[in-house]
N, C-alpha and C positions, 0 to 999 in steps of 0.2 A: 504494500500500500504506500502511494507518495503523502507527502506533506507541504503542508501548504506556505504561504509567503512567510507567517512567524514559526516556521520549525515545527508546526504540529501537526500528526498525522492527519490525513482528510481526512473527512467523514466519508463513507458511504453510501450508498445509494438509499439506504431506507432511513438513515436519518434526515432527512430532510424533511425541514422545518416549514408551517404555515406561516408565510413574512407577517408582519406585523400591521395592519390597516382598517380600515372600514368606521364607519359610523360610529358602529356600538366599544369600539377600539377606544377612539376618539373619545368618547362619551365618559371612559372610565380613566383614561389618562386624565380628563380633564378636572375631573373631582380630585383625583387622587392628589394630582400636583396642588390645584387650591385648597385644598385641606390641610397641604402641608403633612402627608401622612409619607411611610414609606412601606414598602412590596419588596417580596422577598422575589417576587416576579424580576422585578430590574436590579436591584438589590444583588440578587444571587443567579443574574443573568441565565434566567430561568429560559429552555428552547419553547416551553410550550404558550409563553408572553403573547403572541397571534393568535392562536385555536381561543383560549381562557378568556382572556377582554373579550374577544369579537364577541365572544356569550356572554357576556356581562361580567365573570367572574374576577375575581383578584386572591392573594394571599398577604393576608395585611402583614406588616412588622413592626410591633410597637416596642416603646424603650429605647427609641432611634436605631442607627443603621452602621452606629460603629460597635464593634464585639472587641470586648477581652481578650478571644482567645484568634488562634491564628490556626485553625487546621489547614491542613493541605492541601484537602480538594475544594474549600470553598470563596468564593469571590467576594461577602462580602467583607467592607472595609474592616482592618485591625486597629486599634488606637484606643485612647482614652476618650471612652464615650462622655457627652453632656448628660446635668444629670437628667433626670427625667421629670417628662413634660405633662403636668396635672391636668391638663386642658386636651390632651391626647385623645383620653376613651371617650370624650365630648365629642369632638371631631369626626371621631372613626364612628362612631353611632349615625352621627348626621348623615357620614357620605355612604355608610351602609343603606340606610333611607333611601337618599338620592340615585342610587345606584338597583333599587328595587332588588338587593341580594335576601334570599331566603333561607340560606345557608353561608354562615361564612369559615372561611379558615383565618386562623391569626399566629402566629408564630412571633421568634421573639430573636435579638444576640443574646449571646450570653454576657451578663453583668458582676461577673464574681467581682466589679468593684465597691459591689450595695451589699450589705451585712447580710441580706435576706434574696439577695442574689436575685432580685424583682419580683419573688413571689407574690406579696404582697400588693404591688402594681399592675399582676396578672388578676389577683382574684377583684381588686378594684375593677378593672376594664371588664372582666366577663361580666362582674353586676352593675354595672351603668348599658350597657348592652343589654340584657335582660328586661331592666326596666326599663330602659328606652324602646327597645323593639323586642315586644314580650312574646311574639312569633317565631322571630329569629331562633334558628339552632346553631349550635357553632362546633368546630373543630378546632382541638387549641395543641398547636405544635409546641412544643417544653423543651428546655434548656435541661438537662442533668439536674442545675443546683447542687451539685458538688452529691447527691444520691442522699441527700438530708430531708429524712422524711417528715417531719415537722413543714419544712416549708411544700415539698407534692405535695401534701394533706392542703395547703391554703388554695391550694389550684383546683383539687376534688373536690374539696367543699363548697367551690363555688358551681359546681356542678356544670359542666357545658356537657352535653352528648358524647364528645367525643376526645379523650384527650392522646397523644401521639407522642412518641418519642424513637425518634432513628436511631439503629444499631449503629449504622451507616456503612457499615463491613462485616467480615468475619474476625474472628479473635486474634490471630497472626496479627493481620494486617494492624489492626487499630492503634497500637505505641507508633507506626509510620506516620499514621493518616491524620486522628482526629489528637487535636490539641488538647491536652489535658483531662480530657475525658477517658473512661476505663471502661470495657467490657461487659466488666461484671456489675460495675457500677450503673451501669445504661439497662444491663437486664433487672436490677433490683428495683428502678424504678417501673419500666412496663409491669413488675408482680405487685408492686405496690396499687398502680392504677386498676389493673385486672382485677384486684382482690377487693376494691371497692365496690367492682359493680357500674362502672360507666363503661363504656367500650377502648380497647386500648387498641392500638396501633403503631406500628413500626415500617419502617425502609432501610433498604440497602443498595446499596450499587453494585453492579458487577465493569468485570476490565479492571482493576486495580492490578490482578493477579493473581488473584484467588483461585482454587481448585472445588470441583464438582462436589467431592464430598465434604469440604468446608462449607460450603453455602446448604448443604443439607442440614450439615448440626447445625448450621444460624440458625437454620426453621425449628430444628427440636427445641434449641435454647429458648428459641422464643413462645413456642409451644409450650414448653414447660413450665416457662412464669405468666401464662395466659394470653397469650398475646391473639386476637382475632382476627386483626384486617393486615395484610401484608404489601407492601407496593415492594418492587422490583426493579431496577430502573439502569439504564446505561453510561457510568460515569464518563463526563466531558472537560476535559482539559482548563477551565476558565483564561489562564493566562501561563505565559512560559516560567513564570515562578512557582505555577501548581505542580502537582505531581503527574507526569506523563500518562494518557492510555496505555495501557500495555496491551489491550486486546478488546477489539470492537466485537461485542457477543451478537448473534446473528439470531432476526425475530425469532426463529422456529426453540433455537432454545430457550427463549425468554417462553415462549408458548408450555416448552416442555417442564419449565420450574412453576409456572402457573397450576400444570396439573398435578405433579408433585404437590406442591403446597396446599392444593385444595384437599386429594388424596388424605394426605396428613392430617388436616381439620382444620386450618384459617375458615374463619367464614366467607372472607370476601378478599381475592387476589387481584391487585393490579399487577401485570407484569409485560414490559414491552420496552424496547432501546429509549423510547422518550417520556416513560413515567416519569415523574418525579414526586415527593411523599403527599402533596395536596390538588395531586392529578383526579379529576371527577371526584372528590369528595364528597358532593351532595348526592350524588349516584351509589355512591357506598354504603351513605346513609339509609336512605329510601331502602335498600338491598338487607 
């Protein structure tokens, strides 16, 4: 396979992406910017930013959009974040409104610079949300929090439908890839959300270099601390400081870990080269 003008392998012929346009595109760029809010969509130069808007959807990122930590495969910015903005879950309710969303996802950086590492500014936004738009269902992507179960609990408590935490790999891999975060530390929290009783959720990527029967035990592990809805998804190089593809996995065996995993007992499998963890969410839900 060749590589393109900045040294990184081409894509392929089935990654190919819906360009970014239209109306409804348009319409949610436009809230989002005057709201002043940020997306983990541009954020974390998400491929699927075209299909998601055109349909109204977004994946909100509150807490701003710089993170503490620095993993490997991800784009958004590293530094010392501002602190956080009380007028935020205000905003994000209004443009949820505006945006006629019936389901949202909301995700977060990691803040290990706040003592309670944002919990506390999670459970705040999911309940200005509720009260505000008492319809609304939500998906709430989680930070580790250092696997400090006192602060999950403030995130469960506040109860949204669905709350989510990415493995992001297999167990080899993860001292490469993910910054500061651990393994076992990432499975203790999906057993904690499981063991509540709201639906829990996890992603992984494959192409880092993982092997067939590493990605199986990911599913047991995660199996094993409850975990329900699985996404699967094709890791992308963000910029030449990331860590390289090592291997463009081809749809049919994304098809063939989908079956696997359902086989196994996930309730509901995304699996395909352009998943990524808040890919058809409302459709998981409903499911």
């Amino acid at each position: 396979m060749g590589h393109d003008l900045k040294g990184r392998k081409r894509l392929p012929h089935w990654m190919r992406m819906q360009m970014p346009g239209g109306k409804n595109y348009m319409q949610v760029k436009d809230v989002v910017e005057k709201n002043k809010l940020h997306t983990i969509c541009t954020s974390g130069n998400c491929p699927n930013i075209g299909e998601c808007w055109a349909e109204g959807t977004a994946t909100f990122m509150i807490l701003g959009d710089t993170c503490t930590r620095s993993c490997k495969f991800c784009a958004v910015h590293t530094g010392r974040p501002l602190p956080p903005d009380p007028d935020e879950p205000r905003r994000l309710a209004e443009s949820i409104r505006k945006m006629n969303i019936k389901h949202a996802v909301i995700t977060s950086v990691d803040r290990d610079d706040l003592d309670d590492k944002g919990a506390g500014y999670w459970a705040e936004t999911i309940r200005v949300l509720k009260s505000e738009l008492p319809e609304l269902t939500m998906e709430t992507l989680i930070p580790d929090m250092d696997g400090r179960p006192e602060l999950i609990r403030q995130v469960i408590d506040a109860a949204p439908e669905v709350i989510s935490h990415n493995l992001e790999t297999v167990r080899r891999l993860t001292p490469q890839i993910r910054s500061r975060a651990k393994y076992a530390t990432s499975l203790e929290v999906i057993r904690q959300i499981s063991s509540s009783g709201l639906i829990s959720k996890s992603g992984i990527m494959l192409g880092l270099g993982e092997t067939e029967p590493e990605i199986i035990a990911t599913m047991d592990d995660l199996l094993e601390v409850g975990c329900e809805v699985l996404t699967i998804g094709q890791y992308l190089q963000p910029t030449l400081g990331h860590l390289p593809v090592e291997e463009y996995i081809v749809p049919e065996k994304f098809a063939e870990y989908k079956g696997i995993a359902l086989l196994k007992g996930f309730r509901h499998v995304e699996s395909s080269p352009l998943v990524r963890s808040s890919y058809r969410a409302e459709q998981q839900l409903r499911k």
